[in-house]
C-alpha positions in Angstrom: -0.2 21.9 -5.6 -0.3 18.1 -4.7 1.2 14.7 -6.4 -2.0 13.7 -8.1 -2.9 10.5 -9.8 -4.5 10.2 -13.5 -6.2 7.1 -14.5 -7.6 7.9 -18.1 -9.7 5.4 -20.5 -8.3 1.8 -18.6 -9.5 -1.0 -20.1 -8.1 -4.4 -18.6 -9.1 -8.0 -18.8 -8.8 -11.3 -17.4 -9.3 -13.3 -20.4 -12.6 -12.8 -21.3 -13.5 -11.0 -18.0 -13.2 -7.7 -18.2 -12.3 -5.6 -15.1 -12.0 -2.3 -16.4 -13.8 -0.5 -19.1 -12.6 2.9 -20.1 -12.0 3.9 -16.4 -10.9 7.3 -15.5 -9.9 8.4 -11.7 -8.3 11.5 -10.3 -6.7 11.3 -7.1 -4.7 13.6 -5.1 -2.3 13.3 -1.5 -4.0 15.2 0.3 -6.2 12.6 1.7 -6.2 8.9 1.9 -8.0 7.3 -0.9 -9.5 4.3 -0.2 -10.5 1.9 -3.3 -13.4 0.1 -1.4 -15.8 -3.1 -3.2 -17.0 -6.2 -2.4 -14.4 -9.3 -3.8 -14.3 -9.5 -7.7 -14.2 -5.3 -8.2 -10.4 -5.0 -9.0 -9.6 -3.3 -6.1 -6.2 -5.8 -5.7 -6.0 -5.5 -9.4 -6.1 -1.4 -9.9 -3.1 -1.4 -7.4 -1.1 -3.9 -9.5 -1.8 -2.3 -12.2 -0.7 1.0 -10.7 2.1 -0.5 -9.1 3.4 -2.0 -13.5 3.1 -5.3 -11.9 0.4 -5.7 -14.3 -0.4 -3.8 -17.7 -3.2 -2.3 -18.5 -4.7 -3.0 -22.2 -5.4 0.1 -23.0 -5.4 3.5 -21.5 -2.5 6.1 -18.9 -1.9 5.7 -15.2 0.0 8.8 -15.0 1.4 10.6 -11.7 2.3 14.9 -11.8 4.3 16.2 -9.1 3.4 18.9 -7.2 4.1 21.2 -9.7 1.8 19.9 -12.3 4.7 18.0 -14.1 3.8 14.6 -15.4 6.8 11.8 -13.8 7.4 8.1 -14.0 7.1 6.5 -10.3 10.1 4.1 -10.9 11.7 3.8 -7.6 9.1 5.6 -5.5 6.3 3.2 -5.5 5.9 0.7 -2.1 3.5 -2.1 -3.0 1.7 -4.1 0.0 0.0 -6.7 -1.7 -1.7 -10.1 0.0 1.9 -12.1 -0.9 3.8 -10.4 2.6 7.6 -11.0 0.5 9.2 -12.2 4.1 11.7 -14.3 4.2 10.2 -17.1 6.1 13.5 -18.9 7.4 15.0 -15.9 8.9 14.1 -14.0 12.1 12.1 -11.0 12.3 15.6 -8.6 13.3 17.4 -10.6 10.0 14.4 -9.5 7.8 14.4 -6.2 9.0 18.0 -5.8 9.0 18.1 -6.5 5.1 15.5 -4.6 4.7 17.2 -2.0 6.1 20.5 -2.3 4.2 18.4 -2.4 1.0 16.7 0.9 1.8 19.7 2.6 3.3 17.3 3.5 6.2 17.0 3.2 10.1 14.8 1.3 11.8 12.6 3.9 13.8 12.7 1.7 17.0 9.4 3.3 18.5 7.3 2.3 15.7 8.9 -1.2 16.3 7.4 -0.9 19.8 4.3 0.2 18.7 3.7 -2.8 16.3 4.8 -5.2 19.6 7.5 -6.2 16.7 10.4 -6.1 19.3 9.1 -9.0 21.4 9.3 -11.3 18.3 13.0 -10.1 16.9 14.2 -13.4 17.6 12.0 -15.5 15.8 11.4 -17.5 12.8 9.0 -15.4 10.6 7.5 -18.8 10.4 6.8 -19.0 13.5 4.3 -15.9 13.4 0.7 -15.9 13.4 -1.0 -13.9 10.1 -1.5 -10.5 11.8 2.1 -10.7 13.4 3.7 -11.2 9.4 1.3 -8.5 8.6 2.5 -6.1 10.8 6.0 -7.4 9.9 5.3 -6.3 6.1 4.2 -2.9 7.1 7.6 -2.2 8.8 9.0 -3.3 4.8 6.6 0.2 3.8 8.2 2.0 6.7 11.7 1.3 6.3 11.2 1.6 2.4 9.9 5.5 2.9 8.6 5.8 -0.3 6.3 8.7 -1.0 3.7 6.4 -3.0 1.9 4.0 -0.9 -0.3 1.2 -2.3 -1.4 -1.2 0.8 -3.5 -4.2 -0.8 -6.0 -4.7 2.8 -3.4 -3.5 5.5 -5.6 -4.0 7.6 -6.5 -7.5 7.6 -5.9 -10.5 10.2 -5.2 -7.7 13.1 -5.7 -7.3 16.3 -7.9 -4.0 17.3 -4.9 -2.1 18.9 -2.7 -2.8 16.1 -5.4 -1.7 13.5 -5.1 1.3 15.4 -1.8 1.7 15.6 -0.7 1.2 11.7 -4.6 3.7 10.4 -2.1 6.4 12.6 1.2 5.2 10.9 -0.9 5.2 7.6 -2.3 8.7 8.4 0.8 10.3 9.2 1.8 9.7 5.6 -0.6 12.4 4.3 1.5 15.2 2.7 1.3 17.1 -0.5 4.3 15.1 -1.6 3.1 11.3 -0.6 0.1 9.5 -2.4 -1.2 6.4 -0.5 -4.0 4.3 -1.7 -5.5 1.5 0.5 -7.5 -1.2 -0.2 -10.9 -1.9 2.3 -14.7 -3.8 2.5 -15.2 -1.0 4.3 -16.0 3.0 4.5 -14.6 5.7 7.0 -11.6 3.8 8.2 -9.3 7.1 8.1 -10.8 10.8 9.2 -9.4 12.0 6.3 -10.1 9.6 3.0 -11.5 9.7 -0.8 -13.0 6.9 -1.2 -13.6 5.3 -4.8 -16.3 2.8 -5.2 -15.6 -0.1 -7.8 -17.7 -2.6 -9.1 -20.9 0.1 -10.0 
């Protein structure tokens, strides 16, 4: 069996604008799912909601394991959301080097190369263009190997090679034991994807 995903009855609201309305979604990791919809749907807002950084108002988001055993995610959830979380006053190596004390992980130096992240190790994250803290981020998901993914437009402000380069990184997470869910305006980004409209 796979990790699986169980959205059942959400309700959620802005205020008085309702974003949800008894919403119910089944997801498993054997594919990519992609929560696609014009601005306005809740696709930012369904991964925050997954991720607990919001709560729903009613309803379960509810994760089983592989054995059909319901789980809490705490700990295993990587959240790439439109706020990057760099630390803007130190260099690309200083960022990457707490970030890999806080995960206890290596640095896979090949996929440094592949992001053309090794050419900017000495500067400022400041100093970076959009798509270069972008790609910056993603190493964050990397380093973090968590085995739920939820990327908030991870493909935004890049470059056609690196859009490339991180759709492989992204595809070479599917497993039966790693979820990802991504975020898009668009259809058929990965050759292997659910895609879940919202806003119908």
């Amino acid at each position: 069996m796979l990790m699986k995903l169980h959205i059942q009855g959400l309700n959620f609201s802005y205020g008085e604008k309702k974003v949800f309305e008894d919403t119910n979604i089944d997801l498993s990791a054997d594919k990519i799912t992609v929560l696609f919809g014009k601005n306005g749907t809740g696709k930012s807002t369904l991964l925050k909601l997954i991720a607990g950084i919001e709560r729903c108002d009613e309803g379960d988001i509810l994760f089983s394991d592989k054995n059909g055993s319901i789980f809490a995610p705490k700990g295993m959830i990587a959240y790439l959301g439109h706020k990057l979380v760099l630390k803007e006053e130190l260099t690309v190596e200083q960022n990457i080097s707490f970030w890999s004390d806080f995960y206890q992980n290596t640095l896979d130096e090949n996929n440094f190369r592949l992001l053309e992240i090794d050419r900017l190790r000495y500067l400022n994250v400041s100093e970076l263009s959009q798509g270069q803290k972008k790609k910056l981020a993603f190493m964050r998901v990397l380093l973090s190997n968590k085995p739920i993914w939820l990327l908030d437009e991870p493909l935004s402000n890049l470059d056609m090679d690196s859009t490339e380069t991180i759709k492989k990184l992204i595809s070479d997470r599917i497993s039966a034991d790693n979820l990802v869910l991504v975020t898009s305006h668009t259809k058929s980004i990965f050759s292997k994807e659910q895609i879940i409209t919202l806003g119908n």
